[in-house]
Backbone as a printed PyTorch tensor [residue, N CA C, xyz], in Angstrom:
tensor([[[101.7340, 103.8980,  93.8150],
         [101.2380, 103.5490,  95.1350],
         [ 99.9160, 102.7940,  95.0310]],

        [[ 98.9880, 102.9970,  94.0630],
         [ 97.8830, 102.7010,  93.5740],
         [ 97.9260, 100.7640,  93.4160]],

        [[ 98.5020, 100.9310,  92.5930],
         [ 98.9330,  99.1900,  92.1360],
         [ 99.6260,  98.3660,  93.5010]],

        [[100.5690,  99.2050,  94.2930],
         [101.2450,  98.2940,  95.2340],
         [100.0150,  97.9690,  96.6510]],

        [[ 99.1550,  99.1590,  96.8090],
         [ 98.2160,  99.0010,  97.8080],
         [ 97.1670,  97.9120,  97.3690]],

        [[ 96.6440,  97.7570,  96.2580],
         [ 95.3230,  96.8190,  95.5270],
         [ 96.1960,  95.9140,  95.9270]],

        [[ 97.3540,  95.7950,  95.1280],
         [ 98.3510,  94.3000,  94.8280],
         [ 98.5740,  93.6090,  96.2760]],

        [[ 99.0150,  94.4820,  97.4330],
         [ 98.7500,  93.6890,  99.1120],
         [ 97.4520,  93.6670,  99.6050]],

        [[ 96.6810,  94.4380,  99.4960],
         [ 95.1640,  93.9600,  99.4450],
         [ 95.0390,  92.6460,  99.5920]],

        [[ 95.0700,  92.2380,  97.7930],
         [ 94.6890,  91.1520,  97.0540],
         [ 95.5360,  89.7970,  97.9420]],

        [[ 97.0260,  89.9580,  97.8960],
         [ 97.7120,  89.2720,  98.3420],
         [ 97.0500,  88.8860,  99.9140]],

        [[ 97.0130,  89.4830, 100.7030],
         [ 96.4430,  89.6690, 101.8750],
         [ 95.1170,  88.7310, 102.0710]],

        [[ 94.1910,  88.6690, 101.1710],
         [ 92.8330,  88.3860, 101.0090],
         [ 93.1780,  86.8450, 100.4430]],

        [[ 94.1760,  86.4500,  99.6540],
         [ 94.7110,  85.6250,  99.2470],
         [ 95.2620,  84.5810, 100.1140]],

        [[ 95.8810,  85.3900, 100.6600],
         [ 96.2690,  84.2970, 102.3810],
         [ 95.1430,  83.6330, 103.0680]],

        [[ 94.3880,  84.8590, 103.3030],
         [ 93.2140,  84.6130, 104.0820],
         [ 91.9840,  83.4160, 103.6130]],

        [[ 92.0690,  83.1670, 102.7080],
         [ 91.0430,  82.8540, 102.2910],
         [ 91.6940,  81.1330, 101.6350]],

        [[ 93.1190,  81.1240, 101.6720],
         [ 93.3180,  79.7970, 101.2340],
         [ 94.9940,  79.3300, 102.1160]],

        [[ 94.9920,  79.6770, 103.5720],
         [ 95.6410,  79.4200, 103.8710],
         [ 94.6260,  78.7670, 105.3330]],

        [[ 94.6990,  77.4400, 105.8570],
         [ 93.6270,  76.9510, 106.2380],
         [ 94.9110,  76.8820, 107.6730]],

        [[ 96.0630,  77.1260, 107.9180],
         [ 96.4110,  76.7310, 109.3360],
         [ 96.7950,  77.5000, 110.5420]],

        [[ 96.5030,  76.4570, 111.2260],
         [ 95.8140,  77.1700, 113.0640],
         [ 97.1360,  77.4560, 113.3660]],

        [[ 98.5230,  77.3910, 112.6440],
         [ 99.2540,  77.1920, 113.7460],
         [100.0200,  78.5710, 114.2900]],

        [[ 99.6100,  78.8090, 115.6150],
         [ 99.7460,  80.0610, 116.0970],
         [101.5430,  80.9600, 115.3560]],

        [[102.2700,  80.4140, 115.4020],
         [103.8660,  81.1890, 114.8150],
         [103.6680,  81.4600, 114.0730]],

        [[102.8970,  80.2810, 113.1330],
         [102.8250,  80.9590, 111.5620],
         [102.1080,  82.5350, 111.6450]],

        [[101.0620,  82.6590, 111.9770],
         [100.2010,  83.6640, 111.4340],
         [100.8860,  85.1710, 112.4280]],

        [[101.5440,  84.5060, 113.6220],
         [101.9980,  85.8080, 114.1420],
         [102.7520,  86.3530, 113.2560]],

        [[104.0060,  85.4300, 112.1600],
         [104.7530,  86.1680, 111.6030],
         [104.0180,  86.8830, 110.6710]],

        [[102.6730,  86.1320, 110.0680],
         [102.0050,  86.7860, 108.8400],
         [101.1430,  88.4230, 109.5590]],

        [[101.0510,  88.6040, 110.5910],
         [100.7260,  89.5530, 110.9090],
         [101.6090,  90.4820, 111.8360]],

        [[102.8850,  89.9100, 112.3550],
         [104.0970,  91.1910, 111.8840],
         [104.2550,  91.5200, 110.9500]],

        [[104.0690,  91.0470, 109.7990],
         [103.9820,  91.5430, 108.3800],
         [103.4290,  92.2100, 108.0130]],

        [[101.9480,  92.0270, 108.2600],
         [100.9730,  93.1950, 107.6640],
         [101.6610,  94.3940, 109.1770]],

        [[101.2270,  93.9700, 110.1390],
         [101.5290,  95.4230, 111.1330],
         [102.4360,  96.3590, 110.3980]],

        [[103.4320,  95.7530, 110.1030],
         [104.4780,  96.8470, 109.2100],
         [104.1940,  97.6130, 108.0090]],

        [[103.1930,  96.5910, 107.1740],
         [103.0220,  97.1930, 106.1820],
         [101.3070,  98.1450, 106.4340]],

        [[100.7730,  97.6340, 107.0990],
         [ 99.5970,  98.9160, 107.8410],
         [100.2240, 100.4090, 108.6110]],

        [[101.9680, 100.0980, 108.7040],
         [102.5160, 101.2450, 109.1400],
         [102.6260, 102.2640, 108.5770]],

        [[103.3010, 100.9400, 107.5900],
         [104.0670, 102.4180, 106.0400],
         [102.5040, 103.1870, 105.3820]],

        [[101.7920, 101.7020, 105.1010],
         [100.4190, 102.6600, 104.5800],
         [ 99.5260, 103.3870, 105.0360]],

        [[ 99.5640, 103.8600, 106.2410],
         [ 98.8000, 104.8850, 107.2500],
         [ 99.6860, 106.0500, 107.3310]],

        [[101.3290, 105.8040, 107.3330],
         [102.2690, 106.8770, 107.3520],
         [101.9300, 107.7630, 106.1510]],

        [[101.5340, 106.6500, 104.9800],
         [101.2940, 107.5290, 103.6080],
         [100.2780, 108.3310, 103.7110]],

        [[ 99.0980, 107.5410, 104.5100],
         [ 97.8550, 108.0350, 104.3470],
         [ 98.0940, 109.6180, 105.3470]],

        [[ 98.8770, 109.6990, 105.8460],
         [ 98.4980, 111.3060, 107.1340],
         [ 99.2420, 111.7250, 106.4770]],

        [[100.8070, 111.5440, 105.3290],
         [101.2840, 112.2890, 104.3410],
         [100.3430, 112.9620, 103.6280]],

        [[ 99.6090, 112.3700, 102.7670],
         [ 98.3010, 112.5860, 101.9140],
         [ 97.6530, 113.4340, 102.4700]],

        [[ 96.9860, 113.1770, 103.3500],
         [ 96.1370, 113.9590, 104.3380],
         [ 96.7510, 115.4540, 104.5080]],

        [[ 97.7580, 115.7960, 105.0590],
         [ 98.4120, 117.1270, 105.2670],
         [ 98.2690, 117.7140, 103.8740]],

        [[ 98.7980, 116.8520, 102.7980],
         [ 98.9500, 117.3630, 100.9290],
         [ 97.8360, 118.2030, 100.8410]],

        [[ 96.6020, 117.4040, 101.1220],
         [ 95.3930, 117.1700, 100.7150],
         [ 94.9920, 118.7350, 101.1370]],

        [[ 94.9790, 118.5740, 102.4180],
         [ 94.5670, 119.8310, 103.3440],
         [ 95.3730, 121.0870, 103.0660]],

        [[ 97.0510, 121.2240, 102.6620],
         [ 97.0560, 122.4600, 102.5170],
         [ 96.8750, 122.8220, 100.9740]],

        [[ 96.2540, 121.6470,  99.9270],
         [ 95.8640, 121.9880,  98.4110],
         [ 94.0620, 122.4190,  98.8070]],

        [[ 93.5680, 122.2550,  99.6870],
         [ 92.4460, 122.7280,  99.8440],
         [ 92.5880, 124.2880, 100.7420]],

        [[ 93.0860, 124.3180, 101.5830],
         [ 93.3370, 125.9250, 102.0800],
         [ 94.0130, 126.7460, 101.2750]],

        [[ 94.6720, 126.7780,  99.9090],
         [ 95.2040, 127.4140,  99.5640],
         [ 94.3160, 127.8170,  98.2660]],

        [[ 93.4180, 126.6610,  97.9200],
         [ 92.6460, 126.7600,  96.8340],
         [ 91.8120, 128.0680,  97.1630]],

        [[ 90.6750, 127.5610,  99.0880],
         [ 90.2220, 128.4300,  99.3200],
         [ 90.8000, 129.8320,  99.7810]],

        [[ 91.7460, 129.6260, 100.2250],
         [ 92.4540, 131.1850,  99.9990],
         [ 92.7250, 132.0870,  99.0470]],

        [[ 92.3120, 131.6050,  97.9790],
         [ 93.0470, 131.8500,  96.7880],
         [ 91.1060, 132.0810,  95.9530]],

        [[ 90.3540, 131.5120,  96.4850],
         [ 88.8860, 132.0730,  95.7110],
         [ 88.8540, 132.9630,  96.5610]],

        [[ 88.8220, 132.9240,  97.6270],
         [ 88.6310, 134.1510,  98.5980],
         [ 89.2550, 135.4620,  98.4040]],

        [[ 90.4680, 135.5980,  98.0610],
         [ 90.9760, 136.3910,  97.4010],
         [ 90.6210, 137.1870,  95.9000]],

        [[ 90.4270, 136.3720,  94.8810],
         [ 89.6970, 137.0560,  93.6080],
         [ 88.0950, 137.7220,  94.5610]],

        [[ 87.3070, 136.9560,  95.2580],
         [ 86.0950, 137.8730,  95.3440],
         [ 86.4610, 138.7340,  95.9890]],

        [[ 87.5320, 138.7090,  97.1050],
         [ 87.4130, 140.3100,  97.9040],
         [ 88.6490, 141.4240,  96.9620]],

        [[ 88.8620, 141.1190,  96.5200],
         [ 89.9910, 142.1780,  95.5140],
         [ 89.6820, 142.3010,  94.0910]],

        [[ 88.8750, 140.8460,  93.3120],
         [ 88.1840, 141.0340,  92.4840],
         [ 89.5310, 140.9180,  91.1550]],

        [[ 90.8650, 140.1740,  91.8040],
         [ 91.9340, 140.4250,  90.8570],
         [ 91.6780, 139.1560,  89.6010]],

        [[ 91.1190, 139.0610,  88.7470],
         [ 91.0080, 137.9940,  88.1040],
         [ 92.3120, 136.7400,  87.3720]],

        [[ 93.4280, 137.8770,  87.6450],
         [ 94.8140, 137.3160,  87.4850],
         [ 95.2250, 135.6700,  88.3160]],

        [[ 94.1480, 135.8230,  89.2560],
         [ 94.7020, 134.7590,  90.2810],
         [ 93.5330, 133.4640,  89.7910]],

        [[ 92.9410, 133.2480,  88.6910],
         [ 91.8930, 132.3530,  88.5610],
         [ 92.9810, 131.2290,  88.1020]],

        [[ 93.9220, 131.2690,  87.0460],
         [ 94.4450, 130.2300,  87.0850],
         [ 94.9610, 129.2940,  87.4540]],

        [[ 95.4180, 130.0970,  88.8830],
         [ 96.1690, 129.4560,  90.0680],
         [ 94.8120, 128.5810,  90.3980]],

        [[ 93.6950, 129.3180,  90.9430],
         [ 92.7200, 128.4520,  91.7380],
         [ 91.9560, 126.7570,  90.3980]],

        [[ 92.2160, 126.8210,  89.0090],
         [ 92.1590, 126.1690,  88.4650],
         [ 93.0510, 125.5080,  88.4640]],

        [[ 94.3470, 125.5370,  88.6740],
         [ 95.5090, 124.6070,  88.4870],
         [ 95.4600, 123.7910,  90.2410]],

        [[ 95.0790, 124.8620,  91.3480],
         [ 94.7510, 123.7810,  92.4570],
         [ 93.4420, 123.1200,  92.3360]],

        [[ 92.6930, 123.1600,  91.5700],
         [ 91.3310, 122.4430,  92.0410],
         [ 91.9940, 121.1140,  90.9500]],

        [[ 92.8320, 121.2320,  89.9540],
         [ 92.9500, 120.4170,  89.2230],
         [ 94.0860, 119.4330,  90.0160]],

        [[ 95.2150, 120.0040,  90.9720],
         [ 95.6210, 119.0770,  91.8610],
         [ 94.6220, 118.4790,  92.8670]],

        [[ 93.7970, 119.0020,  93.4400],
         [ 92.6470, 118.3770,  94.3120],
         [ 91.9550, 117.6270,  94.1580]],

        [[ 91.3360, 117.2810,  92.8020],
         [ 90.3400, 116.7020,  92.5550],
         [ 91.5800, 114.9830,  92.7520]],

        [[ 92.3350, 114.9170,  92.3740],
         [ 93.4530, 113.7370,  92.3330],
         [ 93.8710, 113.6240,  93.3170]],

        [[ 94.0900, 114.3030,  94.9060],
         [ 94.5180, 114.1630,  96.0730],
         [ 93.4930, 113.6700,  96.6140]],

        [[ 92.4350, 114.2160,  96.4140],
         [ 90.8800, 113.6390,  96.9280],
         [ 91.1430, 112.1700,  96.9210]],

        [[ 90.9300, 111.7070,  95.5440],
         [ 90.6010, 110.3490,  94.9340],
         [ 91.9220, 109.5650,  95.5050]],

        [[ 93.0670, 110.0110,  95.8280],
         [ 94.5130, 109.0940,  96.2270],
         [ 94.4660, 109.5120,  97.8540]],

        [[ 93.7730, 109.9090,  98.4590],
         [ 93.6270, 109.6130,  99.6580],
         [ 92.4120, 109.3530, 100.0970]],

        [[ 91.5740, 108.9590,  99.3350],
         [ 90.4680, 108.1310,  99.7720],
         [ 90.8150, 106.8520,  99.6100]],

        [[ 91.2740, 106.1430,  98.6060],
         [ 92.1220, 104.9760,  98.4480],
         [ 93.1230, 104.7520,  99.5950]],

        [[ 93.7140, 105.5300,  99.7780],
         [ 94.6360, 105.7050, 100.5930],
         [ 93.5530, 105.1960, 102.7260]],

        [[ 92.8820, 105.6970, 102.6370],
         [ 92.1050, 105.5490, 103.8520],
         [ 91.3860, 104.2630, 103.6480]],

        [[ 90.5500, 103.9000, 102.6090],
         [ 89.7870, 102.7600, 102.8180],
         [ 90.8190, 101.3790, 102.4920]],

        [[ 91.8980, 101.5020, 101.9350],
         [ 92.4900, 100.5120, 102.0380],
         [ 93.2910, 100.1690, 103.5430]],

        [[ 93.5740, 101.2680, 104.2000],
         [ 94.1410, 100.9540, 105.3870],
         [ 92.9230, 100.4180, 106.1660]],

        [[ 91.8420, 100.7980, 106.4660],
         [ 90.9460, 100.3390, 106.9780],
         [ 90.0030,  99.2530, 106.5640]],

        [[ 90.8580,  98.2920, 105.0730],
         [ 90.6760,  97.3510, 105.2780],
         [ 91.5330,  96.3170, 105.2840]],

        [[ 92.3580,  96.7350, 105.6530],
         [ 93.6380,  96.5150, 106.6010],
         [ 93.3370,  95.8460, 107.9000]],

        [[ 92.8750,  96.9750, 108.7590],
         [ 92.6220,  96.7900, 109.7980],
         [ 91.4270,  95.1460, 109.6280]],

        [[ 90.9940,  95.3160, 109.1590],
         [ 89.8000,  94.5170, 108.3900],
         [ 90.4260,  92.6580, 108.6280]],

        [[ 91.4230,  92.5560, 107.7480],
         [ 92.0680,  91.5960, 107.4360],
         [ 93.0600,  91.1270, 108.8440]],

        [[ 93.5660,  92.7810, 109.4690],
         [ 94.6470,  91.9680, 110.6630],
         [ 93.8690,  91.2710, 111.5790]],

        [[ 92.1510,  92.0910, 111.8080],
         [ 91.2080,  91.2850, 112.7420],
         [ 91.0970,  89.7790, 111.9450]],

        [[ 90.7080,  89.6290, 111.4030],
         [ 90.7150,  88.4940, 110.5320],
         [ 91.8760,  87.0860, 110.9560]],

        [[ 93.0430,  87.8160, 110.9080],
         [ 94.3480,  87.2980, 110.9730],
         [ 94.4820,  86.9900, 112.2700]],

        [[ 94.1190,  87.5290, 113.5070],
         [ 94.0650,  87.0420, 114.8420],
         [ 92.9110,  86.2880, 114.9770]],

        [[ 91.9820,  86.3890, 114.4870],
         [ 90.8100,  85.5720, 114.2060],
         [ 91.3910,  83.7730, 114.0530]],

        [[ 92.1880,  83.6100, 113.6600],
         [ 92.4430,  82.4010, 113.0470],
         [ 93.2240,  81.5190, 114.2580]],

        [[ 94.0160,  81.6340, 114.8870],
         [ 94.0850,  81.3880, 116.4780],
         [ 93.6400,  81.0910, 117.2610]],

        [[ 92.5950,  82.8590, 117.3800],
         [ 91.9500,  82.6910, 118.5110],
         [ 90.8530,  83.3970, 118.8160]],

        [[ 89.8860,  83.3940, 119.6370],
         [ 88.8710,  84.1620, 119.5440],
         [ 88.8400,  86.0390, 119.4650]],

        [[ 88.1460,  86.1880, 118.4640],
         [ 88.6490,  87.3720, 118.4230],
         [ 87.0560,  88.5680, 118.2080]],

        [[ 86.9650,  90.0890, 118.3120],
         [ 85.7910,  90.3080, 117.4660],
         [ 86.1630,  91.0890, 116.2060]],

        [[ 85.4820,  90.9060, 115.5410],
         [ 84.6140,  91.1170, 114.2390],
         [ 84.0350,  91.7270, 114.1010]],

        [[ 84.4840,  93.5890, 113.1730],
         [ 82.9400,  93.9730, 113.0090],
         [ 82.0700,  93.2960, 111.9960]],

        [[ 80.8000,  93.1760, 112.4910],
         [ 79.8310,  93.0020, 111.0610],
         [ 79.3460,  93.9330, 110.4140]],

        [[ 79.2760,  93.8190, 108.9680],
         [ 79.3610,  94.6930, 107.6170],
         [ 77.8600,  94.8950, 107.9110]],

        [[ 77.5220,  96.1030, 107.1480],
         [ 76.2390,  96.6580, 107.3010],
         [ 75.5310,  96.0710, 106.1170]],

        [[ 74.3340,  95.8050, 105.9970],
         [ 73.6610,  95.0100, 104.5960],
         [ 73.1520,  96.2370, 103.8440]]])
């Protein structure tokens, strides 16, 4: 998922930046395009998100448990989830800032038409 999200990124940024025409059909189709594909990759991203969230409630359920029972049997479990977490973290943060620069690029993409706004980037 890693490679296919950078790889439309790139592609995306690629258009943008060396495709110089006004002409309104064209770019609608180029941005039914992305719309679809900002679908699938936001669908992934609230997939992720749910993953994410019940590998973190279960982690903390699961420390919470050794301190109030004190069973030390259960440490491996909470090591084998922090060791899925730390990787759900990092694939749904990717997962979020690429959709949102997504959003980034479709403003961009109506931009080229017609008047549109723009956020400006913070310095």
């Amino acid at each position: 998922m890693k490679r296919r999200i950078l790889a439309y990124l790139d592609y995306i940024d690629d258009i943008l930046q060396n495709d110089d025409s006004n002409d309104k059909e064209h770019w609608d189709k180029v941005i039914k395009k992305h719309l679809d594909q900002i679908s699938f990759f936001a669908h992934e991203r609230l997939i992720h998100l749910i993953v994410f969230a019940l590998v973190a409630v279960c982690t903390v359920i699961s420390i919470m448990t050794v301190i109030a029972t004190g069973k030390l049997e259960i440490i491996p479990l909470i090591i084998l989830l922090f060791v899925l977490l730390i990787p759900y973290c990092a694939h749904y943060y990717l997962l979020e800032n690429s959709v949102q620069k997504m959003y980034e690029q479709y403003d961009e993409m109506i931009g080229k038409t017609e008047s549109y706004f723009k956020v400006k980037k913070k310095k």
